[in-house]
C-alpha positions in Angstrom: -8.1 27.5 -5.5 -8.0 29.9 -8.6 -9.2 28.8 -11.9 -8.4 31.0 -15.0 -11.7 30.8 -16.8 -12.1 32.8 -20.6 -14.9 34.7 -18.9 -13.0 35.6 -15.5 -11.9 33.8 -12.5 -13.5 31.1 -10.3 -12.0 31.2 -6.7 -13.0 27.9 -4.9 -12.4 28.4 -1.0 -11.1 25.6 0.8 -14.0 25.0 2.8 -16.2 24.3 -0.6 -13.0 21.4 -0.9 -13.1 20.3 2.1 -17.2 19.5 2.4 -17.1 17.8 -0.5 -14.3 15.4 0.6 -16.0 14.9 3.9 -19.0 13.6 1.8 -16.8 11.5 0.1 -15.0 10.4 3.0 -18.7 9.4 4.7 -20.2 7.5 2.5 -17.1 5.2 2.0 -17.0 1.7 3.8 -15.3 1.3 7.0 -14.3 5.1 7.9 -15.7 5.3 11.4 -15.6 9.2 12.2 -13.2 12.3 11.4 -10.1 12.8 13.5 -10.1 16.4 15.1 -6.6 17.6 15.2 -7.5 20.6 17.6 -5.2 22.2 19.7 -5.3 24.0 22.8 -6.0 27.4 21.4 -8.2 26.2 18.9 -10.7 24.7 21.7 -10.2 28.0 23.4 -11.4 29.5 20.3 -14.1 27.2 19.1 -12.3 26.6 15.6 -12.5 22.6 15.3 -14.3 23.1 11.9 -11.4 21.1 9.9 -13.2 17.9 10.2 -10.2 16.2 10.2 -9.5 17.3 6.8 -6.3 19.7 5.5 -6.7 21.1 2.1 -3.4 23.2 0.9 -1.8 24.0 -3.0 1.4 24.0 -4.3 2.4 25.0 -7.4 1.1 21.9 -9.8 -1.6 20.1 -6.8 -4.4 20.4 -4.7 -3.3 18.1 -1.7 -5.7 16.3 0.6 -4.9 15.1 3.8 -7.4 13.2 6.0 -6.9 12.1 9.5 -9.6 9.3 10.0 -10.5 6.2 12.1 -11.6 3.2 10.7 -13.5 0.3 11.6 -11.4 -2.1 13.8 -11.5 -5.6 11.7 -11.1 -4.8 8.1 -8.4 -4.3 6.3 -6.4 -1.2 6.8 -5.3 -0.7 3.9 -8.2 -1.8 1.2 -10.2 0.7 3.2 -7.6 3.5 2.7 -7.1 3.1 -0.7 -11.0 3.0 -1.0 -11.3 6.3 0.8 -8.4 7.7 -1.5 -10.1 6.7 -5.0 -13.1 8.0 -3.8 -12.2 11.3 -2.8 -9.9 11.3 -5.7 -13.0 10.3 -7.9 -15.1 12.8 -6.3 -12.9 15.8 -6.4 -11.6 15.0 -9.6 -15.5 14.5 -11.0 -16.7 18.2 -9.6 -13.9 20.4 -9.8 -12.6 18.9 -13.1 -9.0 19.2 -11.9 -6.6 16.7 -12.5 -3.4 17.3 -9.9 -4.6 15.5 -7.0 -2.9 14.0 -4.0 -5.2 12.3 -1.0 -3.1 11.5 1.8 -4.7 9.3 4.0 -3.8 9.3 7.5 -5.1 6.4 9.8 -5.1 8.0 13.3 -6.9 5.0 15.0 -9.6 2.1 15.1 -13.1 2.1 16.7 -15.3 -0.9 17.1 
């Protein structure tokens, strides 16, 4: 992520992004753990470092994607939108930049 300062250019790497949502994404209620999307050559390769979390740009956003399981008993989707504002908030808050979009992604429930 690129931003145009009057003094130069701040390049924030998608990994700065995608800690800071995990923080987030932790400290909200009823997120259980991170889903892993990791595939065959990425075990091979030892590169399961997304945390569950995609971070991409397109012209006008920053787009989150996070693949999560929740706690099984509440309710689906006041916890999502929970998780979403928050990460929202949080990213929003620290990067000042206002484009966002947090997909949530429920990949399963844990007791």
């Amino acid at each position: 992520m690129l931003i145009e300062t009057e003094y130069g250019t701040i390049d924030i790497k998608n990994d700065v992004i995608r800690d800071l949502v995990y923080k987030a994404v932790i400290e909200s209620y009823g997120a259980v753990e991170m889903y892993r999307k990791s595939g065959f050559f990425d075990k091979i390769l030892g590169k399961s470092e997304d945390k569950g979390i995609n971070v991409s740009e397109d012209e006008e956003h920053l787009i989150i994607d996070l693949y999560l399981i929740l706690e099984y008993g509440l309710p689906i989707k006041k916890v999502a939108e929970n998780i979403q504002e928050n990460v929202h908030h949080r990213v929003k808050s620290m990067l000042n930049f206002e484009n966002l979009k947090v997909n949530v992604n429920v990949s399963g429930l844990k007791c």
